[in-house]
Residue frames as qw, qx, qy, qz and C-alpha x, y, z in Angstrom:
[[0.543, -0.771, 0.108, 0.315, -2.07, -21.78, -17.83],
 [0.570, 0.006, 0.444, 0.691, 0.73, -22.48, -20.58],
 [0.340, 0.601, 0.300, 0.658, -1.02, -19.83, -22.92],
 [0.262, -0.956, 0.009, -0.129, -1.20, -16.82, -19.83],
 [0.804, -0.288, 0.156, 0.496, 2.51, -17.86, -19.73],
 [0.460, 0.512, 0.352, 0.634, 3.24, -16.68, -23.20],
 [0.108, 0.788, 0.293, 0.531, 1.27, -14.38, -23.47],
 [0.391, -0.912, -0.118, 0.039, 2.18, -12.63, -20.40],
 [0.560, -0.182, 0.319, 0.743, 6.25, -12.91, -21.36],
 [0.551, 0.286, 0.357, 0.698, 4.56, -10.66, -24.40],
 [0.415, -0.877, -0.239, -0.037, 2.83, -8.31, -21.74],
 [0.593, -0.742, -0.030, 0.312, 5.99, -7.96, -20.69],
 [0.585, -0.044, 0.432, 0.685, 7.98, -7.26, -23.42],
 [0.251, 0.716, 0.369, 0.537, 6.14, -5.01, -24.79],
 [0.245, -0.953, -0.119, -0.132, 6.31, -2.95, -21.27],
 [0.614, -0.483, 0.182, 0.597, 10.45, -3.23, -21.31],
 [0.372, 0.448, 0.347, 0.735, 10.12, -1.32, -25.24],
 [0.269, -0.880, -0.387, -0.057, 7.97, 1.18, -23.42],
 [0.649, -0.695, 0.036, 0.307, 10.22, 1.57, -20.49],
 [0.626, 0.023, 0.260, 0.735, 13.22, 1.89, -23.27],
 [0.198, 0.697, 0.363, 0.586, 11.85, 5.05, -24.44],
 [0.448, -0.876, -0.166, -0.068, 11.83, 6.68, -20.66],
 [0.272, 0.603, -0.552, 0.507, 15.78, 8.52, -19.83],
 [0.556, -0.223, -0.672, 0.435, 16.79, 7.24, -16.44],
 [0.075, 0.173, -0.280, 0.941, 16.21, 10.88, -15.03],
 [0.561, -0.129, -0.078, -0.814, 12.46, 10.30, -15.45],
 [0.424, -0.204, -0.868, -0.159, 12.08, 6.83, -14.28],
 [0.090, -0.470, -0.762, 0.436, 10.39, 7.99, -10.64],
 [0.374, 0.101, -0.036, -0.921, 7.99, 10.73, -12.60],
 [0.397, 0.350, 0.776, -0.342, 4.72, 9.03, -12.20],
 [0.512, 0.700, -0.028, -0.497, 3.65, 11.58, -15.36],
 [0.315, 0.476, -0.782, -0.251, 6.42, 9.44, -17.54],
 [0.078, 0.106, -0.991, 0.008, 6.04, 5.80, -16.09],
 [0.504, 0.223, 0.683, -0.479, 2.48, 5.43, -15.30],
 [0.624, 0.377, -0.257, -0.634, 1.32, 5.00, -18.99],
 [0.390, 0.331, -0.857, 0.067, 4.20, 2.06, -19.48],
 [0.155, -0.138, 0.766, -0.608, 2.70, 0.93, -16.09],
 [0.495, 0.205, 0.247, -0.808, -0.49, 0.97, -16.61],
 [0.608, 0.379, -0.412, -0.563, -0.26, -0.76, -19.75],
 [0.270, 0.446, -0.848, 0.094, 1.12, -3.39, -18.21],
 [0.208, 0.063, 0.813, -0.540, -1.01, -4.37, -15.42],
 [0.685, 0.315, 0.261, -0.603, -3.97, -4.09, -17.78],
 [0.604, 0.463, -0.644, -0.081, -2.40, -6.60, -20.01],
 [0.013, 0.275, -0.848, 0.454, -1.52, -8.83, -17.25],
 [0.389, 0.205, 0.463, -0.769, -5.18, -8.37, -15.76],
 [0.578, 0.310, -0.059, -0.753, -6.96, -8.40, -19.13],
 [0.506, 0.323, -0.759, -0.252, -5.73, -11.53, -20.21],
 [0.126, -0.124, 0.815, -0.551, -6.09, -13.03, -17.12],
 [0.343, 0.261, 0.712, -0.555, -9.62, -12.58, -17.46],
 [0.713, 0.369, -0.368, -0.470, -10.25, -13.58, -21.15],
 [0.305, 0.439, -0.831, 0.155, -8.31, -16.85, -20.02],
 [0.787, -0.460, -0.221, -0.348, -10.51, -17.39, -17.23],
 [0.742, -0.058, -0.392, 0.541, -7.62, -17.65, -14.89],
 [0.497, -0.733, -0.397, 0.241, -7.24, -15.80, -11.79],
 [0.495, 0.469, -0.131, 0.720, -6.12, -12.53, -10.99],
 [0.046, 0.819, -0.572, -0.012, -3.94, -11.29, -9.22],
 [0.927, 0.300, -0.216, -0.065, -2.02, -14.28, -9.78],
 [0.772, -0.432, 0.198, 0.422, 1.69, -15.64, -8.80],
 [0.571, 0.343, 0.399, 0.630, 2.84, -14.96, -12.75],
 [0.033, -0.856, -0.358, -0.370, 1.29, -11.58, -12.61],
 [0.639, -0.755, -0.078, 0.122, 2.67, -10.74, -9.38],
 [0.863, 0.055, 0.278, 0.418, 5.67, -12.25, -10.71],
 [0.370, 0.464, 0.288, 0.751, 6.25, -9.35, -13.63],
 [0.310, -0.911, -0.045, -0.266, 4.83, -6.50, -10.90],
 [0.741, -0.658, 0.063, 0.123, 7.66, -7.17, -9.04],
 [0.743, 0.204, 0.241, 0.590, 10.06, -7.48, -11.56],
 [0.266, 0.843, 0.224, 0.410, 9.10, -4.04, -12.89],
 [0.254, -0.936, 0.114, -0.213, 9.82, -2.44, -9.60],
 [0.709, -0.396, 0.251, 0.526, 13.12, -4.28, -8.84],
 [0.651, 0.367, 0.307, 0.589, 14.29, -3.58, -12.38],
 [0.338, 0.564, 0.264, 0.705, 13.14, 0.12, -12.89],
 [0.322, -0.809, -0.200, -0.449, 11.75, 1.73, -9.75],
 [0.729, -0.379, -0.420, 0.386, 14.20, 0.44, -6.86],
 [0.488, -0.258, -0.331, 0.765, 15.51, 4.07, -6.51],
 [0.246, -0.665, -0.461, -0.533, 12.39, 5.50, -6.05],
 [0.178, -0.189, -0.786, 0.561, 11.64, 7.25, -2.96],
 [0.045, 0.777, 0.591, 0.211, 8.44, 8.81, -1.93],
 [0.063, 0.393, -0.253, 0.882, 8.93, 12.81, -1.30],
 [0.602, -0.526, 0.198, -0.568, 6.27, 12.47, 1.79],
 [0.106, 0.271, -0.949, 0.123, 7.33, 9.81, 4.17],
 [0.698, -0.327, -0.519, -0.369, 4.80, 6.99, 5.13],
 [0.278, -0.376, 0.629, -0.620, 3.80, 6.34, 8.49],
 [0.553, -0.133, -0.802, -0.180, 3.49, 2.61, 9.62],
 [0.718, -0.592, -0.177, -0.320, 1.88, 1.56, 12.79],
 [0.090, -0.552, 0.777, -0.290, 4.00, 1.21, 16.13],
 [0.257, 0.290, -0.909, 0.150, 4.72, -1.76, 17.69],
 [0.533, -0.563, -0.578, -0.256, 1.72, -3.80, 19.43],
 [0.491, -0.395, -0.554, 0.544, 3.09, -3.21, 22.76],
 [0.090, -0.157, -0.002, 0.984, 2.92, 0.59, 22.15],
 [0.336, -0.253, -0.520, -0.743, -0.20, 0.54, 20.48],
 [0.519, -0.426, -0.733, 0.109, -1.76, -1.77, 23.32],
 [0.305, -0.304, -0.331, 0.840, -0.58, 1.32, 25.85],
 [0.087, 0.160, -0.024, -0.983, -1.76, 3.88, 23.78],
 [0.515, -0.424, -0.450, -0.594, -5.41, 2.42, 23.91],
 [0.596, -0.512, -0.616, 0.051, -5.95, 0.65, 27.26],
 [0.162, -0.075, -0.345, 0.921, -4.08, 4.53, 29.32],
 [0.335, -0.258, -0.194, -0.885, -7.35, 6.17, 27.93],
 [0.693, -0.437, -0.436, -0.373, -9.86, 3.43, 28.67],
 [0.601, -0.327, -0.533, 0.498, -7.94, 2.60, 32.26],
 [0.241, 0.231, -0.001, 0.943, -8.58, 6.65, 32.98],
 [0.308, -0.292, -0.425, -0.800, -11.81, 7.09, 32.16],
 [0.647, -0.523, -0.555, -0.016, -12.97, 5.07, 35.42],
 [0.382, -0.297, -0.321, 0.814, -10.49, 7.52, 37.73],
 [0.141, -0.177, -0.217, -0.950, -12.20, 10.80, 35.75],
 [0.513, -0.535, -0.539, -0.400, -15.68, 9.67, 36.42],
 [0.684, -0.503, -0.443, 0.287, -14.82, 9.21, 40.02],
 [0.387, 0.015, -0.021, 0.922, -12.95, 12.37, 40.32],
 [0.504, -0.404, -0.257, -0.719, -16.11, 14.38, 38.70],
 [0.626, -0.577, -0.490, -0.186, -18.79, 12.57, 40.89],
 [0.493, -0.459, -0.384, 0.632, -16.26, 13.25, 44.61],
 [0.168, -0.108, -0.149, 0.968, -15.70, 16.84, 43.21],
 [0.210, -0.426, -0.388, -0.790, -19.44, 17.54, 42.69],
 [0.592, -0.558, -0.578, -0.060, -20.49, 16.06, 45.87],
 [0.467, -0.402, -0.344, 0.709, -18.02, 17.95, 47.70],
 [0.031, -0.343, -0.407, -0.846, -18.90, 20.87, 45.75],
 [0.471, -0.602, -0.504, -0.402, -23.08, 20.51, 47.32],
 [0.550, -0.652, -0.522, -0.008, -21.89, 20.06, 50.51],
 [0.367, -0.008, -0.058, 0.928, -19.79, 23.51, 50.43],
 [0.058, -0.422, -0.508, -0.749, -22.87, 25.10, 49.53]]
């Protein structure tokens, strides 16, 4: 554990020289930061698993998180994300269909019979 310490302080240092090389204008281009990125998490990752020591990891986690407080916090995405509503809404908007679907059946079946015996 003491040497995926280290070695993961020099995992990280090496991706804050990176990062020094990137102008602030370009820190949320994905074409500029994903190399620095990249390099990181496989460094993180790779050691991890010459080490025989788990990954993802707390330490690991630890310097992923950093990154994005440090360099990415005023990032936004240009498409918004869409999270799930609330259970109570969600609950509604499955059990209206399935609480229907017995009134439809019954509906059909009265208007075909009345239907036959118009005929």
């Amino acid at each position: 554990e003491r040497n995926y310490t280290v070695i993961t302080q020099h995992c990280w240092d090496y991706f804050v020289s990176l990062m020094g090389d990137v102008p602030p204008s370009q820190l949320c281009e994905w074409k500029i930061i994903s190399r620095p990125y990249s390099e990181l998490q496989d460094c993180l990752e790779g050691w991890a698993e010459r080490l025989n020591y788990s990954y993802p990891n707390a330490l690991a986690e630890q310097y992923i998180f950093q990154s994005h407080h440090i360099y990415f916090h005023n990032c936004t995405l240009e498409h918004p994300v869409y999270f799930d509503p609330p259970e109570d809404v969600l609950l509604a908007m499955i059990i209206a269909p399935i609480c229907l679907i017995p009134f439809l059946v019954t509906l059909v079946i009265w208007r075909s019979k009345d239907g036959k015996a118009q005929a």
